[in-house]
Each structure stands twice: as C-alpha cells, then as structure tokens.
N, C-alpha and C positions, 0 to 999 in steps of 0.2 A: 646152753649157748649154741650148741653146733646145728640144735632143732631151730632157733632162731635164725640161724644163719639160711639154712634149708628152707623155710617158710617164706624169707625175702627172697631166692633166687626161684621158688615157682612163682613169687606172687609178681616176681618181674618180667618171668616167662610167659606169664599168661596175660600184663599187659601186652608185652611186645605181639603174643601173636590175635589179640584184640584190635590193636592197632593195624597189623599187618593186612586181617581180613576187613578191615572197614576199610583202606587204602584203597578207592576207584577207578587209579591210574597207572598205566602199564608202565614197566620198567622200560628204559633202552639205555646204550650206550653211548655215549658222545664218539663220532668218531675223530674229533680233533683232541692225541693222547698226548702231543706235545707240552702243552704249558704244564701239565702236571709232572712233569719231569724239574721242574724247576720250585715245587714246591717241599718247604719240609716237609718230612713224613710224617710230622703232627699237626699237618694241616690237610692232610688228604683224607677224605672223609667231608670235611669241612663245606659249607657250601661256596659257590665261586660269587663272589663280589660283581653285581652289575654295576657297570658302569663305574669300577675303580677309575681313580686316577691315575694309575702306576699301572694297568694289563699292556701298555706297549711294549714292557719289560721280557713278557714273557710270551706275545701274542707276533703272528707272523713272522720275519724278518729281526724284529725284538728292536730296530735303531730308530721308530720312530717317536717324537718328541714325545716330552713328559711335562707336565706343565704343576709347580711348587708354590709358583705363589710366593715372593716378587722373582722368582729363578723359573727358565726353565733348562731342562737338563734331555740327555739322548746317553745312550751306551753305543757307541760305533769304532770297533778297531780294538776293542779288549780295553776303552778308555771312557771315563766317565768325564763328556761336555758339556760343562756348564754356561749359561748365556744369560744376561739381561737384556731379554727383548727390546726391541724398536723396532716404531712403526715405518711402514710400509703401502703408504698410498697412492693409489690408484681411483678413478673415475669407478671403478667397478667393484674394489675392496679394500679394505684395509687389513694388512697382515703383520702376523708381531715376525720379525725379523729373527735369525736365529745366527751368533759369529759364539762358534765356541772361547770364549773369550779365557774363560781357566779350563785346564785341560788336564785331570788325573788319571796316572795311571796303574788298572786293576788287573793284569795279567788274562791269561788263557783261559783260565777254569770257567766253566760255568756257573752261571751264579745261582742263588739259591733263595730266593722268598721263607725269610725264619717268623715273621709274625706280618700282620697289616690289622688295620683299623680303620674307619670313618675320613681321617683324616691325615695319617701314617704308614708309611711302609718302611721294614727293616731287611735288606736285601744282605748276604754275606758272597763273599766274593775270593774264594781259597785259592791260594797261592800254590806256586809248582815247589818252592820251597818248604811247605808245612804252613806256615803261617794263612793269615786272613784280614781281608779287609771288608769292614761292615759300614756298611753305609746306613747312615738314620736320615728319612728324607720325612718331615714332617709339614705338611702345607701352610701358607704363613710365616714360616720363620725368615727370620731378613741373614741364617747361617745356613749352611750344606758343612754338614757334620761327617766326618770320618774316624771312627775305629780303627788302629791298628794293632794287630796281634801277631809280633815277631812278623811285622811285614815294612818294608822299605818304604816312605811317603816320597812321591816323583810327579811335580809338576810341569807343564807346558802351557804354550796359548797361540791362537793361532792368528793374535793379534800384536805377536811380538813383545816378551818380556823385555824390557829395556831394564829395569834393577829389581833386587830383592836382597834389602837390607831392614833393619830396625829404625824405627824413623827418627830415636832417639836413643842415646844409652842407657835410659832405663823405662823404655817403649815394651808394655806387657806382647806385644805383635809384631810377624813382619809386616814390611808394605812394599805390596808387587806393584810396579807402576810398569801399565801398559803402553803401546804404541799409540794406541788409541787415546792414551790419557785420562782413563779410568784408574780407579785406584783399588785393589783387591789385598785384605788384609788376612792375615795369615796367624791364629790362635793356634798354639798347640798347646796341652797339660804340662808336659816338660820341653823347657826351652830349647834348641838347639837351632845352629849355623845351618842355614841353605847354602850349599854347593851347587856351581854352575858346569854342565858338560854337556857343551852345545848349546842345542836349544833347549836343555831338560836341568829344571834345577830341583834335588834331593835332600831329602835327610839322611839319619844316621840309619844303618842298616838292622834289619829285625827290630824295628820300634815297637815301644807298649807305649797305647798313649792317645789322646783323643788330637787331631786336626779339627779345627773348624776356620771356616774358610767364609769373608764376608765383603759385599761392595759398598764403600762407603763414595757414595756422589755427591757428599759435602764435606768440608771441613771438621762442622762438628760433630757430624754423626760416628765418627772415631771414639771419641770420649765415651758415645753412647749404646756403641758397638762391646768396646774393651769391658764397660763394665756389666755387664749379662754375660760374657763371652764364657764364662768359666763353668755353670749350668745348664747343658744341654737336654732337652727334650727326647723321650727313645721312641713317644707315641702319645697319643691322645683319644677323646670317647666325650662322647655326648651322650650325658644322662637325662630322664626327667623322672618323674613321681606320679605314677597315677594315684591319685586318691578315689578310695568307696562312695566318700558322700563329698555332695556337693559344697564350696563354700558358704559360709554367712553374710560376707560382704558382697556387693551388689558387683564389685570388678569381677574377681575372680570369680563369683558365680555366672555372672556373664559370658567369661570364655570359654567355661568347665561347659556350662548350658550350649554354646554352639557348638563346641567339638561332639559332646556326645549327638547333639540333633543334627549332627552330618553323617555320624555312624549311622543313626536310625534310616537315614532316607537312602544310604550306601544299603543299607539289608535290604530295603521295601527295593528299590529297586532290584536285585539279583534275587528275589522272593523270599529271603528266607525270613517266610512271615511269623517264626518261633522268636525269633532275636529281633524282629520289628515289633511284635505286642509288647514284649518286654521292654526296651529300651522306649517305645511310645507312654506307656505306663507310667516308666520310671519319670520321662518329664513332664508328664501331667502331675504327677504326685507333687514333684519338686516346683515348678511352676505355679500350683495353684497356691500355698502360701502365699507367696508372692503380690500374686491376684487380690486376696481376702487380706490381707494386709496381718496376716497370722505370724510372719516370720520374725524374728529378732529385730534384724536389720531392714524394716518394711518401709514402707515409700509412705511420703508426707506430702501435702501439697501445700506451695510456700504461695503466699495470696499475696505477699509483698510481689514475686516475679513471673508468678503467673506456670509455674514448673513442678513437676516430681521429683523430690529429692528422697534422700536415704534419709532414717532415721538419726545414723551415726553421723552420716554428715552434716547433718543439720545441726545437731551435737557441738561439733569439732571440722573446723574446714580442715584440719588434719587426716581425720578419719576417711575414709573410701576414695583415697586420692584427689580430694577437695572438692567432691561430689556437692557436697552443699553449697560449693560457689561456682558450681554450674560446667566444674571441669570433666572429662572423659565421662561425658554422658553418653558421646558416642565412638567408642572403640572400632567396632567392628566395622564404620563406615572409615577410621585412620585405613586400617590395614586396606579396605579398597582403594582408596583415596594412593595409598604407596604404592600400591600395584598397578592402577593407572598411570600415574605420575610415571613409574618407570618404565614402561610399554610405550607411552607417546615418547621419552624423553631418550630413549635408545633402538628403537624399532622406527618411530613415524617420523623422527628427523624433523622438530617443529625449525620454521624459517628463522627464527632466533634462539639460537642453545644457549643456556646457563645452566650450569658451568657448559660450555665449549665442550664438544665429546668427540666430533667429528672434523676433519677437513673441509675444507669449503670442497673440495674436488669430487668430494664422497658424497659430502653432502646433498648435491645436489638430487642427488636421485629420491631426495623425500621419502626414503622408505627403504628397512634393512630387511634383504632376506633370510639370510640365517646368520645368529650368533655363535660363537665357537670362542675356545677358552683360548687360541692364537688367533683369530681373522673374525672378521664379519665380511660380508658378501653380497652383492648388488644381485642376487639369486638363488634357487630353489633347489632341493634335490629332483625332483621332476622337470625344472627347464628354467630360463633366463628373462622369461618375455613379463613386460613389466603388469600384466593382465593377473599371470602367475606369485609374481613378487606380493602387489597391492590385494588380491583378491583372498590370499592365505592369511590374511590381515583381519578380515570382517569374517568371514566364515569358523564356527556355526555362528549365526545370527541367532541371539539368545536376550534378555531383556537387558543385561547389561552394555550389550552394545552403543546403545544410544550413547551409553555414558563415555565409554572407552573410546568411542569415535568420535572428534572435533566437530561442531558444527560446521557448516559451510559457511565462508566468508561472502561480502559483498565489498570487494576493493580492499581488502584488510580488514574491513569493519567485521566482528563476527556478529555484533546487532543485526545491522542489515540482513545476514544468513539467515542469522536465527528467524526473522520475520517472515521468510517466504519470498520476499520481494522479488519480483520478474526480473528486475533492471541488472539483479545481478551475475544473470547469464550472460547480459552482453557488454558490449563493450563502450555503453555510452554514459559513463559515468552514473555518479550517484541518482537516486532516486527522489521522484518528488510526488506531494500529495497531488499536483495539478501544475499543467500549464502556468508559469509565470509565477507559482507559488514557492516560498520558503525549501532547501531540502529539510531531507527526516533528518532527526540529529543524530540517529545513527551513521551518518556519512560523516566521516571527519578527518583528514580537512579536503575541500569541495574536488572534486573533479573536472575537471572541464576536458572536452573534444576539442584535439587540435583539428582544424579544418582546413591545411593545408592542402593545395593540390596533388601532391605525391601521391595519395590513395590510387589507385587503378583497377577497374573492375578486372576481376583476376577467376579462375578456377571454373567452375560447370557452372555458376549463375551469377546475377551482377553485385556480387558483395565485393564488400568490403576483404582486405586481407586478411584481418585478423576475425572476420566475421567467415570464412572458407572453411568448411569442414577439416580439406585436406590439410593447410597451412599449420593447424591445432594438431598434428599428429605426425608431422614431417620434421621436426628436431630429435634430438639425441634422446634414446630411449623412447622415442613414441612421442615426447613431449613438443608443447608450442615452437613453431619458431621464435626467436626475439624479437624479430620485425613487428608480431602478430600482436604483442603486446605492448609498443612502442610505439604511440603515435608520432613520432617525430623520425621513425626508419624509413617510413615509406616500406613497401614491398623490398622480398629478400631477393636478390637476382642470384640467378643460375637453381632455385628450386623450378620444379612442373608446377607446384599450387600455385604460383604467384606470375602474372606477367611482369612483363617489361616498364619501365618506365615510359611513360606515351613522352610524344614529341619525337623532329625528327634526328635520328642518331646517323651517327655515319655508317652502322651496320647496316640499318633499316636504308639510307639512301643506298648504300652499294648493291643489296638485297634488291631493291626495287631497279637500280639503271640494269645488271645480269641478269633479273628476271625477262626485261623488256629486251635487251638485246638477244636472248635466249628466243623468244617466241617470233623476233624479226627473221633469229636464224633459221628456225621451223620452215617460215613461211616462202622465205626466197629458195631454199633447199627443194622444198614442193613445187613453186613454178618452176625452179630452171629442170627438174626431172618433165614436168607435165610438158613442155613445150621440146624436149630435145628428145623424150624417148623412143617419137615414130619416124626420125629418119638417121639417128647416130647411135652406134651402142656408149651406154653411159660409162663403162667402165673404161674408155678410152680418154673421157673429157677428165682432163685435171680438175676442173674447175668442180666434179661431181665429187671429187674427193677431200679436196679443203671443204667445201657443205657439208660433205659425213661430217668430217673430221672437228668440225665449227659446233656442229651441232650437240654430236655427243660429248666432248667437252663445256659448252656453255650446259647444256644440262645436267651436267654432273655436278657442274659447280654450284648451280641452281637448287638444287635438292641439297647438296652439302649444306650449304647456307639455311635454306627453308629449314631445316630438321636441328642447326644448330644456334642458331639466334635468337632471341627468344622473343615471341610476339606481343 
C-alpha cells in the first residue's frame, strides 16, 4: 500500500516537472494585488474570469454597475442598489437609466467573492456583529436573493417607500409600494412584520433565513412571482457532450461535421500541421461514406422532387427532423440567416423596425456604434465621426459581406438597386427603358419631379439643391439636408450650400439702395478732397468730416449686409 502510494506521488512529480519544462512562457506577476483580496482562499489559484459579469465588484473603485438580467445592481455606501432600468434617449444614445429603487443594507466589512460561475456569483458580506449576509446574484432571475446569518434584513429606496404591508391577511409576501408607483415584493422563509424608522424599514434582529426580493409591473405577475418564490437558485453551468464519433443522422452529423471542420481550419491556419492532417483525415474518412452512399443513414434521390433526402427520412417524415419532407436541409445557412437578421436589425437601424427597438430620435442615425449591456451609442472607441461609425460596419470585407450588407435602394425600390440603374443616384425619379417609354416595374409607385420655380442654382456650379455636393453633407451628422430631399422645400435658407430664394426681397433691395448710396458717398467725399485740398487745409472744413464719417459708416454697413444676406 504505502509502495503504491509512493509510486503515484513520483509518477506525479514527474508529470508536473514534464509539464513544467515543456511550459514556453515566462512567469510574471500581475501588478493589480487588489481584487484578490476579496477572493476566498479557495479560489486563489483559480484562473480570473474574462470578462465576468460581476468584476465591477471587485475591480477599481468596486461601485460601478453590475448588470443581472431584468436588475441591475451597484454596492455604493456599504449598501446593495438595486434598479429596473429605463431608457434614456438621446439623438446620440440610448442609456438604461439607473434610481436605486430598493436599497439594502450590508454593513462595513468587506465583501468576499465565496464561489462564481458562467452565469452566477455568490458574494458574502460579514457583519461587525459576527453574523453574514450572502448575496446569490444569478443572471435571469426576475429575484435578487438574500441569506441571512444571525444578520439584521434593513431596507430603503431612494424613490421613497410610501408602505410595506402584506397585501392580504394570508399574502405569502410583503408589498413595498413606491413613490414612483412600482410595486416591490418582499419573500422571506420565515414570516415576519417590517418595522419602519425613518426612512429604513427592518426585520427581526440576528435573522436565519432567506429574503428574496422581486418587481412585479403587473397585477398578475404576483401570483406568478409567489409561487417559484420559495426555491431559489445558489448558481448555474452550462454543460455539453463531446462525442468520439460522429452521428448517424444526417442533423446531427451535420453540426458535429462543421464544428470539427472549424477546428481543422483554426489549426491550418496557426500551423499546427500534426492536428490539421489528423482532424483533415478524420473528415475525409467520415465524409466519404456519405459520398459512396455506404453509411446507414445515406442520401436517396426522390425523382418525385427532384432532391436528396436521407434514407430514414424518406422512411419516416419523423425521422431526421422531417428531412424527407424537405425540412432543415439547411441548418447551417438558419444560423447565418439569425446572425444577419440580428446585425441589420440592432446595428444598421433598417427604416422600418419590427419589432420597434429604437427611438425614432436614435434612430435616425441609421447605424449603432457600439452595443453595451446598459447603453448603445451613436459612436466608436476611436472617435464619433460618422465615416468611423458606418465604416467599422463593412470592414474586413470578406465574401460574406455582400450578404450582410443591404443592397442599395432606388427611391425605396431595392429592385432598382439591385439592377445597377444610373437613375438611382439622382434625383429625377424612377427609371425608364426610353424616352416616353413605360417605367421598369421595379419603380413602385411612379415618381415624378416637382418643377416648380423654388429650385435656384445654388453652391460651386449650376445644380440643383439637392443635386450640390455640399447640401448632401451639411445636415446633422454629415447627413442631407431635408430640403435636398424634398422637392416641395425649395432651398434651405441660412445654409452656405444653398442660396437664396431669387426674386426681389427687402433684404436684397436695402442691400442694393446702401450699396448705391455707399459708392455715391465714395465719390462726392473724393471730389470735394480733390478740389478743396490746394487752397484750404481739410481738417478745418466740417463738411470733410461728415464725408469721413458718411463714408466709413455707409461701408460698414455695406460689407455687414454683403457678408450676411444670403445671395
């Protein structure tokens, strides 16, 4: 026994120091020692969690948001604030709002990180009294769970508790009705009376005993709240199964089949051409049944539809998820299909949203720069310009792109786009095969050019307004004016790309009589110097100084006017 014992502790010595010298990467130390102070000591060793949802607990400052899923939560002031976001829009973003709406209270200590997982964290939170309060924060849950251990339950809100009673005399919950008119219910294991002092209402002192705490924003979600309320969640984990060999059925061999041919082309590319021969191997081997029609589950062809189907499904439209009646042939084009769909439908802001995702106010900006689990934002970590915004959108250009990126429209039409047509760069409506001939039927419905007079040649050459370079890039964010797009605006006044409305205005005549009386003052100011300067000194005649004086103010006015009227 004790020789066995000895034989496992070198055979493990002599992995570890196998391992040790194959290891090609030098050791350092992190110099940020903080967050580890707040872990248990069965977790140091452990590796750190990228990109937890829970590290603002323990990362700089520790009070910023935490985001649970429908809650989000903060520690600020020794107090755990909990909030149901609301939006927050702006032209430039939309932000989830944050009113500590329930407010508990966890004392001084420092907390302590006792487990986390994928989708959970178990923080404990020890009292100056002995006792503990553990918080289980599991994402998704529509509760924020609290443990007490010989620790006092104290809540607040900083939207004004107006009552907390039982909302019946045999109501398994309290109900805290806020200022705000929300309604927050109150689970505990054992029952007991909320006491109010102040603004802080309590339970019984040194409690054993679970709190859970939940927002009901309807009537009936009470009923639906109370009865789950008694089982709470401490953590969660996401398993799967790799299997050795591949499926029989044509589904699942499908996916098995592309997950591994990603691995293989993940090797080929970083070289490591031992795990590329082999995993290449392995789906040639697997594949070629397939091919030769060798396998079980082998493909048929049905001369009724003209298609490949599986053996079993052809069998059984049960069998291979109803494969013989022409269902999930193709899977792997759903899953692009969803990930496109989701990309234009929260990223490119199409002109009509279903469902509705955005503001019209946000909307407008056609296109989200960054997503974030509280805001989206009309901008980039590198800068705000909408070049930056749209351009981090198509880049890399890879063959999928085509797909991911909408065609160009022609007036709405996206036929016309799709076609090429010239007509659809400008702005003379639909397109036609000829002079005098039918439009394409991708125009629908007709276009026509208002031809009113308003138009005025406007900008560096004789276009049209909404034909001007500059007019297309002089609105909000770089975008059209409205004008540009509206035949019935006419020209935008007080832009530089656009003149004036022609015809004559009273600007334009007052402009034109102090221009004229400006250049008459010029000129009598010049004779009366040229004829009076070789026998009188000028600075003696009055009359040489109302001419200054005529002068320099008609031209002042002059040039005011010239520079601010618009021509």
């Amino acid at each position: 026994m004790a020789a066995d014992r000895l034989l496992r502790v070198v055979a493990a010595l002599a992995c570890a120091m196998v391992m040790a010298s194959a290891f090609k990467y030098d050791n350092v130390t992190h110099t940020l020692q903080e967050p580890l102070s707040f872990l248990h000591p069965d977790l140091h060793g452990s590796p750190f969690p990228t990109g937890a949802f829970w590290t603002n607990f323990v990362l700089g400052q520790r009070n910023e948001v935490v985001v649970t899923y429908p809650y989000a939560v903060k520690l600020v002031n020794d107090q755990l604030h909990i909030s149901y976001p609301f939006r927050v829009v702006t032209a430039k973003s939309i932000i989830q709002g944050f009113t500590p709406e329930i407010v508990v209270q966890l004392g001084p200590q420092p907390l302590q990180i006792r487990r986390f997982d994928d989708l959970s964290v178990t923080i404990a939170f020890p009292q100056a009294t002995g006792g503990t309060i553990i918080l289980h924060l599991v994402r998704g849950s529509p509760y924020m769970t609290l443990e007490y251990q010989d620790a006092t339950p104290a809540i607040s809100s900083a939207a004004n508790i107006l009552s907390v009673a039982p909302s019946s005399p045999t109501s398994p919950y309290s109900q805290v009705t806020l200022g705000n008119w929300h309604q927050w219910l109150l689970f505990t294991s054992t029952p007991f009376a909320w006491t109010q002092h102040e603004h802080t209402w309590s339970g019984p002192r040194r409690f054993n005993g679970i709190v859970r705490i939940a927002l009901a924003l309807h009537e009936n979600a009470k009923s639906i709240l109370a009865a789950h309320a008694a089982v709470y969640p401490t953590g969660a984990s996401i398993s799967y199964d790799l299997q050795s060999a591949f499926a029989e059925d044509s589904y699942n061999f499908g996916k098995q089949f592309g997950r591994e041919a990603r691995l293989v082309l993940t090797a080929h590319r970083f070289n490591h051409t031992n795990v590329f021969a082999k995993g290449l191997a392995k789906l040639q081997s697997q594949i070629l049944s397939w091919l030769q029609g060798m396998n079980v589950d082998h493909f048929v062809y049905d001369t009724a539809y003209g298609g490949l189907i599986t053996a079993h499904g052809f069998r059984s439209d049960g069998e291979d998820y109803g494969n013989g009646n022409y269902n999930d042939h193709h899977y792997a084009r759903l899953l692009l299909a969803m990930e496109i769909r989701s990309t234009q439908l929260y990223w490119h802001i199409p002109a009509a949203q279903s469902p509705p995702i955005y503001e019209p106010a946000f909307a407008a900006n056609k296109m989200v720069g960054v997503v974030s689990e509280m805001d989206v934002v009309y901008s980039t970590w590198f800068g705000d310009r909408p070049a930056f915004i749209h351009g981090i959108q198509v880049i890399p250009v890879t063959p999928i792109t085509a797909s991911l990126l909408p065609y160009a429209t022609c007036h709405n039409e996206p036929l016309c786009g799709r076609l090429g047509l010239e007509c659809c760069g400008a702005p003379d409506g639909c397109c036609h095969d000829a002079p005098g001939q039918p439009q394409l039927e991708c125009c629908s419905p007709p276009y026509t050019k208002n031809e009113t007079p308003r138009k005025v040649v406007v900008g560096d050459s004789a276009s049209t307004c909404d034909l001007n370079p500059r007019c297309w890039t002089a609105g909000p964010n770089g975008a059209a004016l409205a004008c540009c797009t509206d035949d019935t605006a006419g020209c935008c006044p007080g832009h530089a790309c656009c003149n004036a409305p022609t015809g004559w205005t009273f600007d334009r005549i007052l402009l034109v009589v102090l221009g004229v009386l400006a250049v008459l003052g010029v000129v009598y100011c010049s004779v009366l110097y040229l004829r009076r300067k070789d026998y009188r000194p000028l600075e003696r005649d009055i009359r040489a100084w109302y001419c200054g004086g005529f002068m320099v103010v008609m031209l002042g006015v002059f040039f005011y006017l010239a520079f601010t009227v618009q021509n």
